[in-house]
PDBQT receptor file of N, H, CA, C and O in Angstrom, charges set to zero:
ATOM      1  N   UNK A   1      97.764 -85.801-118.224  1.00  0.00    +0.000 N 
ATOM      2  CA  UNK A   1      97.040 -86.461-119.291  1.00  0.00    +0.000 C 
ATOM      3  C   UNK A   1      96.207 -87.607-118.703  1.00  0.00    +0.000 C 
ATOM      4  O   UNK A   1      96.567 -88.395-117.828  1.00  0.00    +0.000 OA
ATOM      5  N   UNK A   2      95.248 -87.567-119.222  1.00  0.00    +0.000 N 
ATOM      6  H   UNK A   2      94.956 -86.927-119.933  1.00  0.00    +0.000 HD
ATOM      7  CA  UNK A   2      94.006 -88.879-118.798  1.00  0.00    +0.000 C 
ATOM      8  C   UNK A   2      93.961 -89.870-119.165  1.00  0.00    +0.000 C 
ATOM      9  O   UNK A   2      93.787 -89.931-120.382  1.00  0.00    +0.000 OA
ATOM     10  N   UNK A   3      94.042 -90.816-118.639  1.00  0.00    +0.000 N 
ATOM     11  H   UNK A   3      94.182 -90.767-117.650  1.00  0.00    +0.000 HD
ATOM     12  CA  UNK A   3      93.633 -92.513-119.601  1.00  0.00    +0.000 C 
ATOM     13  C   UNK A   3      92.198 -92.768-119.432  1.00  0.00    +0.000 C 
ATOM     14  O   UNK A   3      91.388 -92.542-118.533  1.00  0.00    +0.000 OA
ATOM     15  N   UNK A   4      92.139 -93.419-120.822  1.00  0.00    +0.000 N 
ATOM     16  H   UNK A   4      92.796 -93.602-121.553  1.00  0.00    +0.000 HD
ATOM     17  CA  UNK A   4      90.869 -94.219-121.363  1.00  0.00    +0.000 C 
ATOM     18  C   UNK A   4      90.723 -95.355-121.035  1.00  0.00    +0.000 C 
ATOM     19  O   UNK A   4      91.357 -96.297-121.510  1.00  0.00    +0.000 OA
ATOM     20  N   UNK A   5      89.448 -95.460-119.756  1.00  0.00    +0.000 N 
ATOM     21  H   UNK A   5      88.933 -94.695-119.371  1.00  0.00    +0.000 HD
ATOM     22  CA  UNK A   5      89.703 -96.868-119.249  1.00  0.00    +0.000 C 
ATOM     23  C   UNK A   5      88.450 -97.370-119.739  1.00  0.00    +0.000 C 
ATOM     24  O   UNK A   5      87.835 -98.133-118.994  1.00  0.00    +0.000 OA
ATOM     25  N   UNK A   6      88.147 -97.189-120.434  1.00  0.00    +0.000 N 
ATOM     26  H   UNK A   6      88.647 -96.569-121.038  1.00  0.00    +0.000 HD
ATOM     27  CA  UNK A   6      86.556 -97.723-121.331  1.00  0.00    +0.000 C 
ATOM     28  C   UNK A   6      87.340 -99.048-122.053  1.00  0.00    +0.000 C 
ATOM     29  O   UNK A   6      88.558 -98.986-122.213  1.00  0.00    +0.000 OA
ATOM     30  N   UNK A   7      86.816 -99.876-122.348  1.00  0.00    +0.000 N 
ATOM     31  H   UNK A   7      85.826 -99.927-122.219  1.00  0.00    +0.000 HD
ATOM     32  CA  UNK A   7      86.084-100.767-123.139  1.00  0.00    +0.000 C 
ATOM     33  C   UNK A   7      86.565-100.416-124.684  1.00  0.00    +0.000 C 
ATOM     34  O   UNK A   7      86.601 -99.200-124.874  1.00  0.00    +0.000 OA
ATOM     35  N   UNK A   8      86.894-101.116-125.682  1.00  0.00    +0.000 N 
ATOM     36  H   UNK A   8      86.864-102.104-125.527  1.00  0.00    +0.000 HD
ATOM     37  CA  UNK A   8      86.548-100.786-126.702  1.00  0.00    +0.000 C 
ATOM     38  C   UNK A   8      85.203-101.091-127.541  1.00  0.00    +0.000 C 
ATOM     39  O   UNK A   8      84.661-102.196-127.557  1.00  0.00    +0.000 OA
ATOM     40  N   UNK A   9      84.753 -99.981-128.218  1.00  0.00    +0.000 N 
ATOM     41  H   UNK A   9      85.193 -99.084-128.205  1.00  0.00    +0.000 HD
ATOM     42  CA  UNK A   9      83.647-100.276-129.096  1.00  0.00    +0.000 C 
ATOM     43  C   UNK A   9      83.200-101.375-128.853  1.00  0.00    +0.000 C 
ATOM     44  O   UNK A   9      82.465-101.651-127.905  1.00  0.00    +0.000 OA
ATOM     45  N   UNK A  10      83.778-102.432-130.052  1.00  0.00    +0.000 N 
ATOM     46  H   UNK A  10      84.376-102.207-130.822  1.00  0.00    +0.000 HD
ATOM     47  CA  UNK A  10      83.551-103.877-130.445  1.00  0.00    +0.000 C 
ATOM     48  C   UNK A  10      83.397-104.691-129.445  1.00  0.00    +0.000 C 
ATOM     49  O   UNK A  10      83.173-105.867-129.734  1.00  0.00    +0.000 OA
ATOM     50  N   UNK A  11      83.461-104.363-128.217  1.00  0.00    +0.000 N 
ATOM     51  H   UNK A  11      83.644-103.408-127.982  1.00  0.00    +0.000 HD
ATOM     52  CA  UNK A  11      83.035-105.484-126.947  1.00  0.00    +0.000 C 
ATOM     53  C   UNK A  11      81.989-104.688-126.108  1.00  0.00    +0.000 C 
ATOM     54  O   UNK A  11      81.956-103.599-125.536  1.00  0.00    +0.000 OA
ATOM     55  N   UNK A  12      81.250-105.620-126.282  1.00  0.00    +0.000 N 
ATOM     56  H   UNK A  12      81.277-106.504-126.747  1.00  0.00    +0.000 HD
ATOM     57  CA  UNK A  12      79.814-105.329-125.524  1.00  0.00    +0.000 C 
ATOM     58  C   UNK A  12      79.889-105.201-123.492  1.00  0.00    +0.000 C 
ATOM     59  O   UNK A  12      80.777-105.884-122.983  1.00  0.00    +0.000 OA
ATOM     60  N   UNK A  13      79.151-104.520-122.694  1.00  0.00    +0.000 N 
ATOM     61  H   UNK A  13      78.429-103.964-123.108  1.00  0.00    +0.000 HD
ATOM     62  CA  UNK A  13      79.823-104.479-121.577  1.00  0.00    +0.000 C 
ATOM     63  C   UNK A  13      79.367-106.229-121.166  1.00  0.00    +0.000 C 
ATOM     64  O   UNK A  13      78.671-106.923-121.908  1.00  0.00    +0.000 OA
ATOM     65  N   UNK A  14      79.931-106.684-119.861  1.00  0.00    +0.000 N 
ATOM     66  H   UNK A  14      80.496-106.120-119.258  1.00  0.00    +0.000 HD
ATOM     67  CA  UNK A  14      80.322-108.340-119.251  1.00  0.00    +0.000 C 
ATOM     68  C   UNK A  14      78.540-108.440-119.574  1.00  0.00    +0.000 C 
ATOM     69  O   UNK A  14      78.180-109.030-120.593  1.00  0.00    +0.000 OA
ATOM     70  N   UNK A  15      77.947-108.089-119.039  1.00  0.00    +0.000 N 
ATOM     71  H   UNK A  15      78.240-107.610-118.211  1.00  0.00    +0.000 HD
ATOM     72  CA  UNK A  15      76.170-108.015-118.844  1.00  0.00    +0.000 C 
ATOM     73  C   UNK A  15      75.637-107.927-119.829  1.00  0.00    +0.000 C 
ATOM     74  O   UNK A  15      74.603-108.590-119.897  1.00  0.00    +0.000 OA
ATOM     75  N   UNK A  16      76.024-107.102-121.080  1.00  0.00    +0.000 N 
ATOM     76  H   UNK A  16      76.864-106.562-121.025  1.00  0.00    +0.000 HD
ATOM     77  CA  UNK A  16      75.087-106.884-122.303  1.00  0.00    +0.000 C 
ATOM     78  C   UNK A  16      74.873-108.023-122.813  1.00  0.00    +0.000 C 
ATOM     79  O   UNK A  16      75.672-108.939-123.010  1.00  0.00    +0.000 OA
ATOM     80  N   UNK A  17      73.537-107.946-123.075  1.00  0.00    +0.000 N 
ATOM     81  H   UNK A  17      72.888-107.202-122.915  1.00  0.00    +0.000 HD
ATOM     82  CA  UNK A  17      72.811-109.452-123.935  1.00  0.00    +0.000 C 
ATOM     83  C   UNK A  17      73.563-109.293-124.889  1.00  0.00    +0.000 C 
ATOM     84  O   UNK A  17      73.968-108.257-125.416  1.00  0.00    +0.000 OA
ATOM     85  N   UNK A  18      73.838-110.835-125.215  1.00  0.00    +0.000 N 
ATOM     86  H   UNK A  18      73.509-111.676-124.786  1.00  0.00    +0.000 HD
ATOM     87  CA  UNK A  18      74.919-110.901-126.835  1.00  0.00    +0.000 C 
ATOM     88  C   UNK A  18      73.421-111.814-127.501  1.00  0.00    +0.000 C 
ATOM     89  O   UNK A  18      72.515-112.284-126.814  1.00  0.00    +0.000 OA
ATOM     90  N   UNK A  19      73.558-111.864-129.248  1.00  0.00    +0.000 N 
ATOM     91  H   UNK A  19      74.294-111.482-129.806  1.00  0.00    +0.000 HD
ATOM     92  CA  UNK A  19      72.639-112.045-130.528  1.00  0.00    +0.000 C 
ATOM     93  C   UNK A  19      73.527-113.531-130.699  1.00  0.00    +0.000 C 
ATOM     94  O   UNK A  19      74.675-113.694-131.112  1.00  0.00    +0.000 OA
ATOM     95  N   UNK A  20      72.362-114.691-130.135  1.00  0.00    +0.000 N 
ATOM     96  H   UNK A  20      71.429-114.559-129.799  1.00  0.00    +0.000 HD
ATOM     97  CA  UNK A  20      73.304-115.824-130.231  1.00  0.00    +0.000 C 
ATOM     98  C   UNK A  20      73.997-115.836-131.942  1.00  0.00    +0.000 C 
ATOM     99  O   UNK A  20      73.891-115.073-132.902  1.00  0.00    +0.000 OA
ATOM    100  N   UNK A  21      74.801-117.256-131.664  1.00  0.00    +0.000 N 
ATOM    101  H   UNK A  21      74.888-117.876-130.885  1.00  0.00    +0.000 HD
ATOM    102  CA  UNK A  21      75.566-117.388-133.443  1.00  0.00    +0.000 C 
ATOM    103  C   UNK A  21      74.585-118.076-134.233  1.00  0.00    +0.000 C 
ATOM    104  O   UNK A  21      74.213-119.191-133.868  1.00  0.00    +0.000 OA
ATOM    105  N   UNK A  22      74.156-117.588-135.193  1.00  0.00    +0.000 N 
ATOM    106  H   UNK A  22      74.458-116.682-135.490  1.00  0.00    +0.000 HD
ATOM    107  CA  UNK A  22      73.666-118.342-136.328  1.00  0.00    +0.000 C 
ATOM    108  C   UNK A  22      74.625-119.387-137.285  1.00  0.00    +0.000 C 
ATOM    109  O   UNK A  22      75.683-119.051-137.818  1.00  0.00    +0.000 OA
ATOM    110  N   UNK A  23      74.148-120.401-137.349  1.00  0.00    +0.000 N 
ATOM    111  H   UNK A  23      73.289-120.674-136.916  1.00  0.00    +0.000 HD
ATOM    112  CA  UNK A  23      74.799-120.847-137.884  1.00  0.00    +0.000 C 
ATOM    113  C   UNK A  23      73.783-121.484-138.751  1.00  0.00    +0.000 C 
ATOM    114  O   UNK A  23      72.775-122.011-138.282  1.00  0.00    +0.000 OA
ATOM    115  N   UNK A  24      74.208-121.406-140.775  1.00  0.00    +0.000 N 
ATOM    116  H   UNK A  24      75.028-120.977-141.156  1.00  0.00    +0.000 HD
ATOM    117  CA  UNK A  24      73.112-122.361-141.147  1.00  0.00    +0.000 C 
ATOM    118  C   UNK A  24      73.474-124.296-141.096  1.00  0.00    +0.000 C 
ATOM    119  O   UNK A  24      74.565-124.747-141.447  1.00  0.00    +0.000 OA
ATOM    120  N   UNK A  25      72.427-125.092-140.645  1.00  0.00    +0.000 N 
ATOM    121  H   UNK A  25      71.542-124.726-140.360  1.00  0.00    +0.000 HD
ATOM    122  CA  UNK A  25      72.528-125.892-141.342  1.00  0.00    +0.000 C 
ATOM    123  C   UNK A  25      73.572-126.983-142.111  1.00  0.00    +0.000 C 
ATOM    124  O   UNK A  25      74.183-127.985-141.739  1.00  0.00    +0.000 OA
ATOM    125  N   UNK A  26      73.494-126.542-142.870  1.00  0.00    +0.000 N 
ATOM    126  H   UNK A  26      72.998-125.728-143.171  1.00  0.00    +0.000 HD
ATOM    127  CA  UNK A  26      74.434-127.079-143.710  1.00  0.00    +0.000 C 
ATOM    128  C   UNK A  26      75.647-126.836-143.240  1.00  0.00    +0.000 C 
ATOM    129  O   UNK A  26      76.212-127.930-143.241  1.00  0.00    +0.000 OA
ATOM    130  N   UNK A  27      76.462-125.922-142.789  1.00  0.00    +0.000 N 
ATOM    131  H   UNK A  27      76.002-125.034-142.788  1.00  0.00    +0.000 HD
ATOM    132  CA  UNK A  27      77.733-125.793-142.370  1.00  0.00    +0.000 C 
ATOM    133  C   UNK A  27      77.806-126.828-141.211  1.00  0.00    +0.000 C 
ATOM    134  O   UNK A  27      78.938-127.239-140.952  1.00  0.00    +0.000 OA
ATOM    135  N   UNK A  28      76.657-127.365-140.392  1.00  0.00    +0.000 N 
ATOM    136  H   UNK A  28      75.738-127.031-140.602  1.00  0.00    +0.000 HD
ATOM    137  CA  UNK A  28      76.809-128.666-139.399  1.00  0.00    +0.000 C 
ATOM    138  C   UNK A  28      77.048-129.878-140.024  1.00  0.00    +0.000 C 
ATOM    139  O   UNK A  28      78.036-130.605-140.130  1.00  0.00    +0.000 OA
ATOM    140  N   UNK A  29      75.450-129.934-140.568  1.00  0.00    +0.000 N 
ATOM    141  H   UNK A  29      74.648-129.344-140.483  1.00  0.00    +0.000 HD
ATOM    142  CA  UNK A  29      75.492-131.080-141.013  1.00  0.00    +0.000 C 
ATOM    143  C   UNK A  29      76.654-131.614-142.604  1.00  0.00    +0.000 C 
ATOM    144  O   UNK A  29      77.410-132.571-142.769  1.00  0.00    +0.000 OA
ATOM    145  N   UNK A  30      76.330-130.639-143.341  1.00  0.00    +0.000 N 
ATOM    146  H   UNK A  30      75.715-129.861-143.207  1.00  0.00    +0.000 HD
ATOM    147  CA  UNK A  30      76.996-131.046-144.356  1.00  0.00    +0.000 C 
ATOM    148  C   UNK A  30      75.613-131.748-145.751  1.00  0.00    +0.000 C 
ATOM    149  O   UNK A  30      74.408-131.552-145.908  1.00  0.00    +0.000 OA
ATOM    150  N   UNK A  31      76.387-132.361-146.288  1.00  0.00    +0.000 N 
ATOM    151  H   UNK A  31      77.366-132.520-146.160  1.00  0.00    +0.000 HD
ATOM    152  CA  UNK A  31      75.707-133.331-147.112  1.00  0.00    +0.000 C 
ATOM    153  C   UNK A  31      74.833-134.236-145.713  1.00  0.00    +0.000 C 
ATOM    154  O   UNK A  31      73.608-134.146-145.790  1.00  0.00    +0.000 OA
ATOM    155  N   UNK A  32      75.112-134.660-145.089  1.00  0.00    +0.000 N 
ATOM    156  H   UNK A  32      76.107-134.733-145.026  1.00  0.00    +0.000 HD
ATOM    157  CA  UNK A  32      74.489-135.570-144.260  1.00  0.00    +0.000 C 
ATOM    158  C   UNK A  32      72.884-135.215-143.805  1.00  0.00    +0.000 C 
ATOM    159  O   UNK A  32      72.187-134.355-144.342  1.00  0.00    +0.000 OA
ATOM    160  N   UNK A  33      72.509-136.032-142.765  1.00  0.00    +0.000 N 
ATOM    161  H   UNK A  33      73.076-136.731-142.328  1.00  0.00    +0.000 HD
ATOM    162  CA  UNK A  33      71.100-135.777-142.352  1.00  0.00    +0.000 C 
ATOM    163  C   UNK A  33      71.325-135.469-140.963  1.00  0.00    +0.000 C 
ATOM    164  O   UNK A  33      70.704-134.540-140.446  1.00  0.00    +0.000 OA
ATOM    165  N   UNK A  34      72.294-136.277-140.195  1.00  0.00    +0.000 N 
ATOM    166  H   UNK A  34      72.798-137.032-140.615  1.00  0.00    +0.000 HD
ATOM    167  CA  UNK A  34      72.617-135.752-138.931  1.00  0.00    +0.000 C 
ATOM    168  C   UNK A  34      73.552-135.697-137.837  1.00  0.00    +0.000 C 
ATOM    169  O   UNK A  34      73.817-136.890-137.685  1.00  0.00    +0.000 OA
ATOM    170  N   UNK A  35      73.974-135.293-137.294  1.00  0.00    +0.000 N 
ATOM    171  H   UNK A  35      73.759-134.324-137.418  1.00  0.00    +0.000 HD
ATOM    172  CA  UNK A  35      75.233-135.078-136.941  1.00  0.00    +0.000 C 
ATOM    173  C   UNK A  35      75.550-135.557-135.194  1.00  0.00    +0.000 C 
ATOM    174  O   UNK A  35      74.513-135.481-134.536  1.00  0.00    +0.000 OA
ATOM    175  N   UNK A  36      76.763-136.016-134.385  1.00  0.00    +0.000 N 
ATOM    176  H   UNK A  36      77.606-136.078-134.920  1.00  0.00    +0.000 HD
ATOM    177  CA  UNK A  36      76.420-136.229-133.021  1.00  0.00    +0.000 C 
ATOM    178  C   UNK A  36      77.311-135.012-132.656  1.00  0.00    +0.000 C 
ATOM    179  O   UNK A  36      78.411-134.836-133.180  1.00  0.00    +0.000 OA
ATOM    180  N   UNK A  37      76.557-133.852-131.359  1.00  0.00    +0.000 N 
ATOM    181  H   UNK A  37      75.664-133.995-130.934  1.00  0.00    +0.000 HD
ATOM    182  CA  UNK A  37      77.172-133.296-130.709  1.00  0.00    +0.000 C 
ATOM    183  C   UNK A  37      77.392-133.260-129.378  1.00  0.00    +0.000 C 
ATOM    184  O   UNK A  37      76.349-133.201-128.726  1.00  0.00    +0.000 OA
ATOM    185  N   UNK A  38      78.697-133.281-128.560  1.00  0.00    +0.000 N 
ATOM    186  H   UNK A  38      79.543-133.329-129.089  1.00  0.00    +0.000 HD
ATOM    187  CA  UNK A  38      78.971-133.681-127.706  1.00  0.00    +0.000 C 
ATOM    188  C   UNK A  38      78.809-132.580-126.488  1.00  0.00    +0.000 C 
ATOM    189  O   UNK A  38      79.268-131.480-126.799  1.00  0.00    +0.000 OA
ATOM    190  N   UNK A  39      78.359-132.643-125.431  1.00  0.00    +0.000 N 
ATOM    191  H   UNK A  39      77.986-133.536-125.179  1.00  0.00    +0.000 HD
ATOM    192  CA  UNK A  39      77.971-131.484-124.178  1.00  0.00    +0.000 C 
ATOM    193  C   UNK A  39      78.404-131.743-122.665  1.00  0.00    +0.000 C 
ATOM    194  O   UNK A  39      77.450-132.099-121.973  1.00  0.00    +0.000 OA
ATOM    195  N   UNK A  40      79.314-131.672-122.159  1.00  0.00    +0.000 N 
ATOM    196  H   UNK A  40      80.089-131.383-122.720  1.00  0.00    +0.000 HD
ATOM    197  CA  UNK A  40      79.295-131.713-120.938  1.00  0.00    +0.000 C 
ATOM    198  C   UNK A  40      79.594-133.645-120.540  1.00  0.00    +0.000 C 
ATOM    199  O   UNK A  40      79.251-134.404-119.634  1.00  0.00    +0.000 OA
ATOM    200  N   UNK A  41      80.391-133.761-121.787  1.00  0.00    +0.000 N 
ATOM    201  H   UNK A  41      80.669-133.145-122.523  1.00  0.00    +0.000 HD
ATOM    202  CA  UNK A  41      80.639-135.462-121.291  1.00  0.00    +0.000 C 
ATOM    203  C   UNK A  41      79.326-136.236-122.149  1.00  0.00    +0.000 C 
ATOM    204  O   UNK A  41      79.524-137.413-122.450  1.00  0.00    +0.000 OA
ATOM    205  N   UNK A  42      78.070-135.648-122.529  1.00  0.00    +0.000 N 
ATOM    206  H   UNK A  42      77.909-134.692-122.285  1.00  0.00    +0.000 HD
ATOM    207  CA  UNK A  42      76.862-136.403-123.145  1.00  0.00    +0.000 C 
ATOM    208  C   UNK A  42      77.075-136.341-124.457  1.00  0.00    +0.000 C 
ATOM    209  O   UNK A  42      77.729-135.578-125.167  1.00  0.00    +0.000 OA
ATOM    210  N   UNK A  43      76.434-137.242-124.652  1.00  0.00    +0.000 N 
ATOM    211  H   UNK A  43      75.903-137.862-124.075  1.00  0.00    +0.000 HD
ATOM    212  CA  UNK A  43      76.360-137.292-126.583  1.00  0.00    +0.000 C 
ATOM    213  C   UNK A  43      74.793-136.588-127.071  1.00  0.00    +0.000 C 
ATOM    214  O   UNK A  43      73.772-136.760-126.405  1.00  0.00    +0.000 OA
ATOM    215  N   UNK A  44      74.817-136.150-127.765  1.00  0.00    +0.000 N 
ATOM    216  H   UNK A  44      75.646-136.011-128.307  1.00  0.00    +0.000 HD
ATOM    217  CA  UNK A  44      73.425-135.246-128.542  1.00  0.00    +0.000 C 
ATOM    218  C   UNK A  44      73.293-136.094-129.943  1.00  0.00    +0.000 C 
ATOM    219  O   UNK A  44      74.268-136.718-130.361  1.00  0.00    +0.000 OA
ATOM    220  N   UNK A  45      72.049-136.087-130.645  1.00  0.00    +0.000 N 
ATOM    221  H   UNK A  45      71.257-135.580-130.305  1.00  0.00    +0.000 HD
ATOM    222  CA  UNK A  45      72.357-136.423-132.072  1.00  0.00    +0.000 C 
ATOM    223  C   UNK A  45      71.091-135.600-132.410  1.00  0.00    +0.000 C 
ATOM    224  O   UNK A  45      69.985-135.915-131.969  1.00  0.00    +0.000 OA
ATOM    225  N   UNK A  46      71.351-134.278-133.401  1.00  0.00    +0.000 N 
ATOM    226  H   UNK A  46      72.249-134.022-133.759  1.00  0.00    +0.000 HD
ATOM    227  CA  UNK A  46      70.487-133.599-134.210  1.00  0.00    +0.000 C 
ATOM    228  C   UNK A  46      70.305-134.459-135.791  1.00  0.00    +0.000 C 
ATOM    229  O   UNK A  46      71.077-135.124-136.482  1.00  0.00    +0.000 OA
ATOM    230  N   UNK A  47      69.149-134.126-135.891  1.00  0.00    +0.000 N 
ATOM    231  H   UNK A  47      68.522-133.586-135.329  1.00  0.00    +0.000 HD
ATOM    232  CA  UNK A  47      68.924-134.898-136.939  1.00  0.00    +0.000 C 
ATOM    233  C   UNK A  47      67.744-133.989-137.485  1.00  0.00    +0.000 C 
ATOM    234  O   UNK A  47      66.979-133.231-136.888  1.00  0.00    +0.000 OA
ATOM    235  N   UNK A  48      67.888-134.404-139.143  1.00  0.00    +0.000 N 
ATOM    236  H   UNK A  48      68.510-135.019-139.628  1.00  0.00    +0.000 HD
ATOM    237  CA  UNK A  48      67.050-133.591-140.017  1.00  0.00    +0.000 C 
ATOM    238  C   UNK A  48      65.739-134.804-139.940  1.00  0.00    +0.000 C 
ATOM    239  O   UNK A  48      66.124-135.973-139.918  1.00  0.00    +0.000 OA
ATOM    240  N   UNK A  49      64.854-134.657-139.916  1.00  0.00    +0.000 N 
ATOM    241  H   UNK A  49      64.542-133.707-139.934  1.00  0.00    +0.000 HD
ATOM    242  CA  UNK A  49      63.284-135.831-140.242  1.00  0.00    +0.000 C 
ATOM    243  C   UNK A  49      62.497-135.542-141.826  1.00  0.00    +0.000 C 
ATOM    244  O   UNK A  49      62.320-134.587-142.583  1.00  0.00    +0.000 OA
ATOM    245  N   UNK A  50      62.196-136.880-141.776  1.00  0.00    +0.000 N 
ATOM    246  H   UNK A  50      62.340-137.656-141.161  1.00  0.00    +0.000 HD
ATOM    247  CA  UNK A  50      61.539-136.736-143.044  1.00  0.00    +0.000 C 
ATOM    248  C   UNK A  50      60.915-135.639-143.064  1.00  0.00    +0.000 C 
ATOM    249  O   UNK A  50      60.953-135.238-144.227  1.00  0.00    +0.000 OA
ATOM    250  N   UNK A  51      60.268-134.810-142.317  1.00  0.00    +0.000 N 
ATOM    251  H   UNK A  51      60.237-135.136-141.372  1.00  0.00    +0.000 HD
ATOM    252  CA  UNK A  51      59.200-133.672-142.906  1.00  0.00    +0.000 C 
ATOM    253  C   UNK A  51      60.034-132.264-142.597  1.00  0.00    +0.000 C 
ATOM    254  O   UNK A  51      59.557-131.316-141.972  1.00  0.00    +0.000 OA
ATOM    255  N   UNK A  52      61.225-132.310-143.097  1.00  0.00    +0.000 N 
ATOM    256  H   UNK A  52      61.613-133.079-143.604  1.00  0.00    +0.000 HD
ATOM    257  CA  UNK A  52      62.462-131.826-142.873  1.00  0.00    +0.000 C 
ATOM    258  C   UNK A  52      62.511-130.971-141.747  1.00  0.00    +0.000 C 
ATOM    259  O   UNK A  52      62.871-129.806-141.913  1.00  0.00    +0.000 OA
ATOM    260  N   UNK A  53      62.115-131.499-140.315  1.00  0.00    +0.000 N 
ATOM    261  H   UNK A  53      61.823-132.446-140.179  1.00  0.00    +0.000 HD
ATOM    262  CA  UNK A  53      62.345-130.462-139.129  1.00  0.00    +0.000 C 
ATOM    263  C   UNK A  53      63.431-131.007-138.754  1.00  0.00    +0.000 C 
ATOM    264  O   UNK A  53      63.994-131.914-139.367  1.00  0.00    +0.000 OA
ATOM    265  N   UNK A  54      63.905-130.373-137.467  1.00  0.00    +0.000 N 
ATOM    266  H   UNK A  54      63.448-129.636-136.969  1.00  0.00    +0.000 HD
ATOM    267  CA  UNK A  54      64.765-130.758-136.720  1.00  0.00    +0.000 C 
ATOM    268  C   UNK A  54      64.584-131.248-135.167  1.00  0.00    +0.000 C 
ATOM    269  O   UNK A  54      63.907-130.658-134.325  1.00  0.00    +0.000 OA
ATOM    270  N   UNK A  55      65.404-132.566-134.948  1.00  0.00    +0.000 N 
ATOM    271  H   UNK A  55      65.954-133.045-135.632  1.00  0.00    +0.000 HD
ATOM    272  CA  UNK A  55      64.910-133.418-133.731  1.00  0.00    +0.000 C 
ATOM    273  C   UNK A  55      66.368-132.941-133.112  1.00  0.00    +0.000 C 
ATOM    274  O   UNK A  55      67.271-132.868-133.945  1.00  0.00    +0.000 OA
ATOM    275  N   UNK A  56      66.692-132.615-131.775  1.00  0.00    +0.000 N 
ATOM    276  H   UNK A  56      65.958-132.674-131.099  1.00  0.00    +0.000 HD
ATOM    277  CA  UNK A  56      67.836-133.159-130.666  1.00  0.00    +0.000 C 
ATOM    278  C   UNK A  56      67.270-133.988-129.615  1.00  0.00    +0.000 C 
ATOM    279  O   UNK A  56      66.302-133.934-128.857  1.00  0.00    +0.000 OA
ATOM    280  N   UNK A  57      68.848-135.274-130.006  1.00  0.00    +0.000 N 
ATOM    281  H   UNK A  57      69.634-135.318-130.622  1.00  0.00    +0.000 HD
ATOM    282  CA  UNK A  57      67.404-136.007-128.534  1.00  0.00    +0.000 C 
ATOM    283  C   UNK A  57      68.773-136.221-128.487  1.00  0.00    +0.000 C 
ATOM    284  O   UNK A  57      69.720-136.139-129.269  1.00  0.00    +0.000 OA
ATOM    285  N   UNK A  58      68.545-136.586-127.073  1.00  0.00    +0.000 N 
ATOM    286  H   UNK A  58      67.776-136.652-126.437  1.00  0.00    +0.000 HD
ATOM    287  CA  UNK A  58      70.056-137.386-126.502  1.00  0.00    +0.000 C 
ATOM    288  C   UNK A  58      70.582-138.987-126.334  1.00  0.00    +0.000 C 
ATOM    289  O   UNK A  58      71.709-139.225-125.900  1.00  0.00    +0.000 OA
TER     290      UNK A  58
C-alpha cells in the first residue's frame, strides 16, 4: 500500500504566492482615528486625515 505524501488541499505549496489579509479599517482602528502599531522594536502610528486617507509615519 502507498502513502500520500502530498500536502493537503488547504495549504498552498512553501513558494506559492499567498492573497495578503484584508482587513477593514474599522476592525483596527475602531471608533478612533488612529491607532500605534508596533514592528520590529519601532513604533508606527496609522492615522485616518481629514480628507479621510490614510498616513503611516513612524
Amino acid at each position: 500500500m502507498q502513502k500520500d505524501h502530498t500536502a493537503p488541499a488547504s495549504d498552498p505549496p512553501f513558494d506559492a504566492p499567498r492573497k495578503p489579509r484584508e482587513i477593514p479599517i474599522g476592525e483596527l482602528l475602531g471608533e478612533a482615528r488612529e491607532a500605534l502599531i508596533l514592528h520590529a522594536g519601532e513604533r508606527y502610528r496609522l492615522r485616518i486625515t481629514a480628507n479621510n486617507k490614510l498616513i503611516l509615519t513612524k
